[in-house]
N, C-alpha and C positions, 0 to 999 in steps of 0.2 A: 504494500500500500504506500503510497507518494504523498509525503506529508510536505504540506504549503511551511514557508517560511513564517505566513502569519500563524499557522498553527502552531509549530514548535513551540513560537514565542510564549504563545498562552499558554501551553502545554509546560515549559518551565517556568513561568511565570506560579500556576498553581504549585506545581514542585515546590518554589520557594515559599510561596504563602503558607505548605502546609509545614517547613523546614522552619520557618519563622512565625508561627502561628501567634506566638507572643508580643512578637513584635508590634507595638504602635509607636507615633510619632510620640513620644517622650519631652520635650521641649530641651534635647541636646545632654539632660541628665545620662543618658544608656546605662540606666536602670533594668529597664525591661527587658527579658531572658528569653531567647527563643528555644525553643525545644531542640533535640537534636546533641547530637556529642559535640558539634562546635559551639554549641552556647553562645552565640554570638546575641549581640545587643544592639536593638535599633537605638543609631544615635540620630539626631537631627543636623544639617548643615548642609555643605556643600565642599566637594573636594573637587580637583580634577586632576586627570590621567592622563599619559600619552605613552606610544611606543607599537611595540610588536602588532601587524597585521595579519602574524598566522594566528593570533589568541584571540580576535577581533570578534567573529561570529562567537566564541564563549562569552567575554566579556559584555557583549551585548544582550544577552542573553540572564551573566547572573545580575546585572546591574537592573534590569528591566523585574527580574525576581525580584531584587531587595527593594529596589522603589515601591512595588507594588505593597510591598507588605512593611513599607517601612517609610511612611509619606514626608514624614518631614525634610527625609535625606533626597540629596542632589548630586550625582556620580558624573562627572563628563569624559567621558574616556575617547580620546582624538589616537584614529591608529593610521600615524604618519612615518612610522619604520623605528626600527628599536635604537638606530642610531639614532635620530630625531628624538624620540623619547626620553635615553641617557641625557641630551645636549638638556631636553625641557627641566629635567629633576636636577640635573646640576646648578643650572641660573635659577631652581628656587620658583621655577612655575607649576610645579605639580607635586603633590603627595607619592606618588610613585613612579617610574616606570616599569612598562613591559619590552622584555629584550629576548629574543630568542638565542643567546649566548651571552655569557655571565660576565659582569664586570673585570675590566684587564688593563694592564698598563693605567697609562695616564687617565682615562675616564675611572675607574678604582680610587686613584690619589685627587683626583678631581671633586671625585660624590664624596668621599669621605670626609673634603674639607670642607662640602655644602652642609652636611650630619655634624661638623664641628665638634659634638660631646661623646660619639660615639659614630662605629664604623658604618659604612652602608652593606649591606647588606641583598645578598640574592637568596627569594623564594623561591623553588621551583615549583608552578600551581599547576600548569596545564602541558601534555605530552601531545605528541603531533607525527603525524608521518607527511615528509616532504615528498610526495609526487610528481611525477614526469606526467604531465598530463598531458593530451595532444587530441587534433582535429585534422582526421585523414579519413578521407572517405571510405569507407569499404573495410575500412582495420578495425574490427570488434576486439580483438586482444590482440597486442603489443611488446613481444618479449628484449627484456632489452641488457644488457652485460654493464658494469660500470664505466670499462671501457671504451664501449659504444656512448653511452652519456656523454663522457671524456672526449669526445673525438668531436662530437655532434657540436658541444661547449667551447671547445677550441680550435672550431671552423675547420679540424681535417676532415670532416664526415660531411659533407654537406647534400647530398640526397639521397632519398627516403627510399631510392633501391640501390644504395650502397651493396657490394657485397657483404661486408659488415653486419649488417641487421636482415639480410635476405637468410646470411648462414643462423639465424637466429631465430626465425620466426621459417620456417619448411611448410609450405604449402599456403603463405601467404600471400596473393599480389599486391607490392609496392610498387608505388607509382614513380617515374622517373622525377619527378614534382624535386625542388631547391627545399631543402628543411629552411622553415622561415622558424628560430632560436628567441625567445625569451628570455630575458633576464631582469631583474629588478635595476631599477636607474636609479633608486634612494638604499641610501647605508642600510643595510638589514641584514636581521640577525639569519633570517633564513636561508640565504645567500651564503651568508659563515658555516652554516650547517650543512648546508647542499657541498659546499666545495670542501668542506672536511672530511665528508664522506667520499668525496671522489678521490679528495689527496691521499685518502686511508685506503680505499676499494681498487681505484684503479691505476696503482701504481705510477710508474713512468708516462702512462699515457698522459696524467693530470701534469702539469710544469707550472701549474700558477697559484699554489696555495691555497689559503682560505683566509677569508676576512669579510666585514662585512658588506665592501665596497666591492662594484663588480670588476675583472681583472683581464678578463681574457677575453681576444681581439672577436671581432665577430657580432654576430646578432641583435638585437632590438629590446630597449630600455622600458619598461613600461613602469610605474609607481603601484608599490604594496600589492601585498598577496593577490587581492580582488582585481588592481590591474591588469596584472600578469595573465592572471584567472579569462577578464572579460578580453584581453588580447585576443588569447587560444579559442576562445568561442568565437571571436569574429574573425579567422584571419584562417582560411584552409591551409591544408599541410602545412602548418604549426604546431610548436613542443616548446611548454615551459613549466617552469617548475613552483608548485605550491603545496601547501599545506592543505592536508584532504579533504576539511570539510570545504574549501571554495570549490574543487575541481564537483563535488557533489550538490553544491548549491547551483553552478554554470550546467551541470548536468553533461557534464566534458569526462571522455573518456582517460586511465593511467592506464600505465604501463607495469607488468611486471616485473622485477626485476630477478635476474642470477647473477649470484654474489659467488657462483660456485660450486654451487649444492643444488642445483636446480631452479626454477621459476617460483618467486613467492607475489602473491597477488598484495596490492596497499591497499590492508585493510586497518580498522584501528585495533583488531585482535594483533595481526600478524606484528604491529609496530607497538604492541603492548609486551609481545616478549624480546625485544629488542632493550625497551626502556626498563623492564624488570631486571636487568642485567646491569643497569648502570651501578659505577661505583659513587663514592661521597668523594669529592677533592674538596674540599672549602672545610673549613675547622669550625666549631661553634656554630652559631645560628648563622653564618653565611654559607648557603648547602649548596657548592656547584657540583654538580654532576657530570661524570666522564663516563661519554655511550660508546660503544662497539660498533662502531660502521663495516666492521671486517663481518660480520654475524653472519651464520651462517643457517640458523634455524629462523630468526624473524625476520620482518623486512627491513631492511637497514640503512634506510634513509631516513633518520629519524629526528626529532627536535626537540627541546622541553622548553617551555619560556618561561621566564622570572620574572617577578614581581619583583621591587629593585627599590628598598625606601632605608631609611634608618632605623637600628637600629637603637639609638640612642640620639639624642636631638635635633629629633621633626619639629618644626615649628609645632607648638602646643597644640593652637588652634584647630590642626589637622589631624592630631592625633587621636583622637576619639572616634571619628569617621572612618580613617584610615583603618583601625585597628579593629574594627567590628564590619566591614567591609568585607575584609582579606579574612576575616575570619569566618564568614557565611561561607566565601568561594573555598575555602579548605574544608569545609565540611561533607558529611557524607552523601547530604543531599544533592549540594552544587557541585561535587564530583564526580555522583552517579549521573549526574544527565550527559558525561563528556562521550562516551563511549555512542548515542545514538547521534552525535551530531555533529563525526567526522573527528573524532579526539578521544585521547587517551588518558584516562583519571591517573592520579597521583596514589599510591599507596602503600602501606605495608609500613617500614619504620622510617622510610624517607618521610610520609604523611604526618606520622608522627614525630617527624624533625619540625616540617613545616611548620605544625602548630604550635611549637613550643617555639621556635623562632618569631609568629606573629606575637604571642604574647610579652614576649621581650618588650616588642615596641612600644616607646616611650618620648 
């Protein structure tokens, strides 16, 4: 059954109302206790967000839950690339960002002297599988090597009946058609993550690293997930690359990939045993996570995005908002809805890092 956009929203919207049943506007006291193992407290005010466009359709989603069930509060979340996002929480314009790879270098020594009394800090709230998604006519499934990504990415593959992806796909007709390449043209954290995995998966084919900024010569810029996303819907024999629930929202075909071990289809099961396997690099309540792009059982183009605030000197007035916010989306109810809607919930004793990490916040 094909569930409308506007339904979901309602559909978690109730979620949250029954997740926050306790919840009324409070007049900024967040006294009031919602049910549920996050406890979370509607506060009253207003905060605003910026960053990650793969976490964009969640975010929209629990922010519209806690409105709902939590009237006094005002959540603005602007998803204009995790770069953009870091850049906004540094100069002191938002309560958070969202980044699909963890504070590093100078943006680290940067946030941390916006925090002043204490460090900043990465959440990791929401998991993601980064998709090759693509519009070819007549290609119902798509098998694709990291290699072949690798090639396509760094213009030596340039059509779609390459021998390359022919010895890959047996008994499919590829059209002689120019691969029209996607990339994001804003700092983004998914870009970091897409090309991590390639610099991990496909060896010497990849030459250009990974960062958030796009590197390698070739292909067509479009802005945040959904760009990319509405690129590939309108543009034939085109391939680019997003976070799964857009390619399922544009109703745009992925790609399988083989890491090795055979063809794994991007699902958010197959990219939840991918991110089950992450380890903890970050000490204390700063919890970065280091994935397995080599995997060879899940699908291994994988993401996680952080929620990215202090841990110790948020401007005051933000922090009651802030802290009972992040505290609904760590919950079991706002992380159960991730899995129907193209994402991967957070769990197990990472979840319960999480939550002791928001409650730090001060």
């Amino acid at each position: 059954m094909n569930i409308t956009p506007k339904a979901r929203l309602a559909a978690i919207a109730v979620a949250g109302t029954l997740a926050l049943a306790a919840c009324g506007s409070d007049g900024g006291s967040g006294t009031s206790s919602a049910s549920g193992s996050a406890d979370a407290n509607c506060v009253s005010g207003s905060i605003k967000a910026s960053g990650s466009t793969a976490q964009l359709n969640a975010m929209t989603d629990w922010i519209n839950a806690y409105q709902t069930s939590c009237s006094g509060a005002t959540i603005d979340y602007q998803g204009n690339g995790s770069g953009a996002g870091i850049k906004d929480f540094i100069n002191k314009q938002t309560a958070f960002a969202g980044s699909d790879s963890a504070l590093k270098d100078q943006d680290k020594t940067d946030a941390d002297a916006r925090c002043a009394t204490g460090p900043a800090i990465d959440i990791p709230m929401v998991g993601g599988a980064v998709v090759a998604t693509y519009n070819v006519a007549g290609v119902s499934k798509l098998i694709v090597t990291p290699e072949i990504l690798a090639g396509i990415y760094s213009n030596t593959i340039t059509k779609w009946n390459d021998p390359k992806i022919t010895a890959a796909n047996p008994g499919v007709t590829l059209p002689s058609a120019t691969i029209a390449a996607f990339h994001r043209s804003d700092s983004s954290g998914t870009t970091d993550n897409w090309t991590t995995f390639l610099s991990q998966a496909a060896g010497s084919t990849w030459t250009y690293g990974h960062a958030k900024d796009w590197k390698a010569p070739g292909g067509q810029g479009a802005k945040g997930n959904d760009g990319v996303g509405a690129a590939v819907k309108a543009t034939a024999n085109s391939i680019g690359y997003v976070e799964l629930s857009f390619a399922q929202q544009n109703k745009t075909s992925t790609a399988w990939v083989d890491n090795g071990a055979g063809p794994v289809e991007p699902t958010s099961a197959n990219a939840a045993k991918t991110i089950a396997t992450a380890t903890v690099a970050g000490s204390g309540n700063d919890i970065v996570l280091t994935l397995d792009y080599k995997t060879k059982t899940g699908y291994p183009a994988v993401l996680v995005t952080y929620e990215i605030t202090c841990e110790k000197g948020l401007d005051p007035a933000l922090v009651p908002l802030t802290k009972s916010f992040l505290t609904y989306t760590a919950s079991d109810a706002a992380q159960s809805q991730l899995s129907a809607n193209g994402y991967v919930p957070i769990t197990g004793d990472v979840l319960a890092k999480v939550r002791t990490a928001i409650s730090s916040i001060s």
